[in-house]
C-alpha positions in Angstrom: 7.9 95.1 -13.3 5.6 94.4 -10.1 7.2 96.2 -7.2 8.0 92.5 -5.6 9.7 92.4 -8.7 11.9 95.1 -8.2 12.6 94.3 -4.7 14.1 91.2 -5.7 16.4 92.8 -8.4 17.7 95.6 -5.7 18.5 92.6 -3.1 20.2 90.6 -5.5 22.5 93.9 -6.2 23.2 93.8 -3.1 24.3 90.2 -2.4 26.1 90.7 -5.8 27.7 93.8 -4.6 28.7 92.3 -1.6 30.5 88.9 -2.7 32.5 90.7 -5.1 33.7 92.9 -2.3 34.2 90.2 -0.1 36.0 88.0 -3.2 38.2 91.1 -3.5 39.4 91.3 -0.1 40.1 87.7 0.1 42.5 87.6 -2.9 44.4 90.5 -1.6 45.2 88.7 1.2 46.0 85.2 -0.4 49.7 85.0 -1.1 49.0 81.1 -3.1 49.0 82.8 -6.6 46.4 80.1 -8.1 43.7 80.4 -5.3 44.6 84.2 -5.6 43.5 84.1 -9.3 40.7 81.6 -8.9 38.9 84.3 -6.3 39.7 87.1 -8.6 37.8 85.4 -11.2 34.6 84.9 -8.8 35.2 88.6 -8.2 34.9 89.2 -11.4 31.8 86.7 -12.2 29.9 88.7 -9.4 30.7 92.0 -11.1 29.2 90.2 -14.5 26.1 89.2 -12.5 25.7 92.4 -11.0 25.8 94.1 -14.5 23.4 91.4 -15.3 20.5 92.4 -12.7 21.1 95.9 -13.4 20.4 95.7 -16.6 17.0 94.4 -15.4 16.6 97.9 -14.5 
């Protein structure tokens, strides 16, 4: 893997990382139980991704 490469893969943690965080905090605070579940399962499709590109490593 070329080191531009491996840049990409770390940023695209980081994004990944970062919207499952967010996705988390969202449904937390969304009292609508359907919208609550729908962004639980974005939170959880960022955590797949994630797992995804770090497999890359």
């Amino acid at each position: 893997m070329t080191n531009k490469e491996l840049l990409y893969v770390e940023d695209a943690l980081g994004h990944e990382q970062y919207f499952q965080t967010r996705c988390n905090e969202v449904a937390n605070q969304l009292q609508d139980a359907e919208l609550k579940m729908c962004v639980q399962q974005m939170a959880q499709k960022h955590q797949q991704l994630f797992q995804s590109f770090y497999g890359l490593l």
